[in-house]
C-alpha positions in Angstrom: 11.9 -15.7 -9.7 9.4 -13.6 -8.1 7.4 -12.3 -10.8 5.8 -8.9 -9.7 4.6 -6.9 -13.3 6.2 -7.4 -16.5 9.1 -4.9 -15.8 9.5 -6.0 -11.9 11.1 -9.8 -11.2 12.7 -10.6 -8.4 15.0 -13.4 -8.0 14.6 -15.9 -4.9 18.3 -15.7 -4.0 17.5 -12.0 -2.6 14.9 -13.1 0.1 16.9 -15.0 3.3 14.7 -17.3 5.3 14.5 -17.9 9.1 11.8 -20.4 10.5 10.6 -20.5 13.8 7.8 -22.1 16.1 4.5 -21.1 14.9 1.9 -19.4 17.3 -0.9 -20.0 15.0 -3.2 -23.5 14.2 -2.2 -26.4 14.6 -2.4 -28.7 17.7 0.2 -30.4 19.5 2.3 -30.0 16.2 2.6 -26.5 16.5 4.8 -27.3 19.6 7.1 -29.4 17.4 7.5 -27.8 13.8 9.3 -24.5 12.9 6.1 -23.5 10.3 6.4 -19.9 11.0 8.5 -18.3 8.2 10.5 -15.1 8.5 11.3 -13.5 5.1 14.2 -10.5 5.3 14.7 -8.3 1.8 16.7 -5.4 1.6 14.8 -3.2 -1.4 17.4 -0.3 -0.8 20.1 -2.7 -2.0 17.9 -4.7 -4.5 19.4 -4.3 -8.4 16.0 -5.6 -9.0 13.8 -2.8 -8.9 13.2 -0.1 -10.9 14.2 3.5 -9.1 11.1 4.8 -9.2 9.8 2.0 -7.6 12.2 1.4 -5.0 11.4 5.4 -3.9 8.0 4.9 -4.2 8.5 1.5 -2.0 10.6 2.9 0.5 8.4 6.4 1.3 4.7 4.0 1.7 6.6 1.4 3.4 9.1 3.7 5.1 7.5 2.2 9.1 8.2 -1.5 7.5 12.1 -0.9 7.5 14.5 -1.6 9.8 17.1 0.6 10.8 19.4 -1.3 7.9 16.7 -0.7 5.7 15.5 -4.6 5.4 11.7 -5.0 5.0 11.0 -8.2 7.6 7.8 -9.8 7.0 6.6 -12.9 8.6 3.6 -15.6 8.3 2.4 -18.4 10.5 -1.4 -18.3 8.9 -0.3 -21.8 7.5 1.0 -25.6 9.3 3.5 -26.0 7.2 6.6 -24.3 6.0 6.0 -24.0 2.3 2.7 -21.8 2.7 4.2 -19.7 4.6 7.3 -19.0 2.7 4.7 -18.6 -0.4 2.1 -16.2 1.9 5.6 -14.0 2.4 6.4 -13.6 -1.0 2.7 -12.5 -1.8 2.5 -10.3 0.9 5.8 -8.5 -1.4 4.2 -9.2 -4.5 1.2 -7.5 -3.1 3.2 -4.5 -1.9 4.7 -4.0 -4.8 2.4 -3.9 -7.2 1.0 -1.3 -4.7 3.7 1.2 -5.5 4.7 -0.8 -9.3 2.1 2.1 -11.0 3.1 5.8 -10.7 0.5 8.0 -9.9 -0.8 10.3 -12.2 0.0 13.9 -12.2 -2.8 16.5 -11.2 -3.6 19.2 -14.0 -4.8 21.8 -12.3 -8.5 22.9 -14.0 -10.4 26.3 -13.7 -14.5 26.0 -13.1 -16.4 26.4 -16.2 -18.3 29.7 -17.0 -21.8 27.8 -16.8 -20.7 26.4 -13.5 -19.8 29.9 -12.3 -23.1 31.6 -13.0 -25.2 28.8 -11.4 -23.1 29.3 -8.3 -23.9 33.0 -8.7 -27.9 32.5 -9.7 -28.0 30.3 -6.5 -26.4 33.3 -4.2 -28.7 35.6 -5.6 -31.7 33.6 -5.0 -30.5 32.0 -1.4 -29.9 35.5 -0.7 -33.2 37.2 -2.3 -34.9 34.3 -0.3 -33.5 35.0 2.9 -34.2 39.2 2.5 -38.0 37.9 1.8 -38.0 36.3 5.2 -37.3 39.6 6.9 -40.4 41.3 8.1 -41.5 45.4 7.6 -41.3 46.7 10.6 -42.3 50.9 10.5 
């Protein structure tokens, strides 16, 4: 179980695993191993996730998707298989908890009448200092 927040858990039978030869450290060993771990979850389908989550997943994340709507991630930062399958569920978790909180709604406020009249006293004086500049000319 992929434990997100308290209302979000995921179970591992919804990510599908491919493993392939790492580009990344390694050695000689990184020509022999399949370390590199390609995770594939579909959130569209996923029973898993709250709607308002999954909406607010899929419009930030919206260039991660495939055309199926599967979110692909990948990681080869580790040598060995397990990190990496770990990395790709933390990269999720990560997301996630990204989109897990729903923003807060704007209330739209009015400027206060002390903040109006200092915007006023400092026309009047930017302007009274500017018409003081201006030379007598008769």
């Amino acid at each position: 179980m992929l434990d997100v927040a308290p209302h979000i858990q995921i179970p591992l039978e919804e990510f599908t695993f491919t493993y392939a030869r790492s580009s990344g450290p390694g050695g000689q060993n990184v020509n022999k191993v399949n370390s590199k771990a390609v995770m594939r979850w579909n959130p569209t389908t996923s029973p898993s996730l709250p709607e308002g989550v999954r909406a607010r997943f899929l419009t930030q994340y919206a260039s991660r998707l495939t055309n199926d709507g599967e979110l692909v991630m990948t990681s080869e930062r580790h040598r060995d298989q397990p990190s990496n399958i770990e990395d790709c569920y933390e990269k999720v978790r990560e997301m996630l908890l990204a989109v897990a909180k729903a923003p807060k709604k704007r209330r739209p406020t009015k400027p206060s009448k002390a903040s109006k009249q200092r915007r006023l006293d400092s026309k009047k004086r930017d302007s009274n200092k500017k018409q003081n500049r201006r030379g007598w000319s008769e």
